[in-house]
C-alpha positions as CSV (number, residue, x, y, z in Angstrom):
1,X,-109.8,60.0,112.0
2,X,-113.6,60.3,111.5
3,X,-114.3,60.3,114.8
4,X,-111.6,62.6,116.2
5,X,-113.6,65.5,113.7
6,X,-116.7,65.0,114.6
7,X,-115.9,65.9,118.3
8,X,-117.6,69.5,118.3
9,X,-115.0,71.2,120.2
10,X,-112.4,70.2,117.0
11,X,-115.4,70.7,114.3
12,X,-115.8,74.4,115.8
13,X,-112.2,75.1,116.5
14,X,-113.0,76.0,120.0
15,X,-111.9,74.5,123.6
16,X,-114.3,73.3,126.6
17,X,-113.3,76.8,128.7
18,X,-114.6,78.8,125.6
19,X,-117.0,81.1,125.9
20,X,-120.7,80.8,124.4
21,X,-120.3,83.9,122.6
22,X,-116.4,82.1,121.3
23,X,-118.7,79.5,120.4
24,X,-121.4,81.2,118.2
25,X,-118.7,83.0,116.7
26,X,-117.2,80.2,115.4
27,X,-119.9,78.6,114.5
28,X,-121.0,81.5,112.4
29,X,-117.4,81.6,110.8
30,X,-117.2,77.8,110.1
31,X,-121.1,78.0,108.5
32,X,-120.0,79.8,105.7
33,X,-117.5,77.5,104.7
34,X,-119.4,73.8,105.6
35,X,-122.3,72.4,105.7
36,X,-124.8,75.0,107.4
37,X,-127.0,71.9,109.1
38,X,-123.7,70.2,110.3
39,X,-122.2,73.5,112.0
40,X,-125.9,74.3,113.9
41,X,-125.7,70.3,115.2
42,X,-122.1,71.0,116.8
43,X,-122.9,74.4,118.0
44,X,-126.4,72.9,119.3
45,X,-124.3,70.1,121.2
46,X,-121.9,73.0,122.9
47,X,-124.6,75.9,123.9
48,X,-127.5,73.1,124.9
49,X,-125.7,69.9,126.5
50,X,-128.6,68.9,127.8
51,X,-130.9,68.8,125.1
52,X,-128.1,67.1,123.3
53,X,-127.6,64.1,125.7
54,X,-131.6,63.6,125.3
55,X,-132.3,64.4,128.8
């Protein structure tokens, strides 16, 4: 079950044809209730794929 939460589309609540604005959003929301550090790594993955992969 770990791993099926860390996916960052199910952290953030959002879907792969969300917007990045959607995105953000939800990140913002979901900040105030986790770990701050945790959200920005999931919404860092989504908004910046390539950075992400370590290309």
């Amino acid at each position: 079950m770990t791993a099926f939460r860390e996916n960052p589309f199910v952290y953030l609540g959002v879907s792969p044809s969300s917007s990045r604005s959607e995105i953000l959003e939800k990140a913002e929301e979901k900040a105030l209730t986790e770990d701050p550090d945790e959200v920005a790594k999931y919404r860092s993955i989504l908004t910046n794929p390539g950075k992400a992969s370590g290309v």
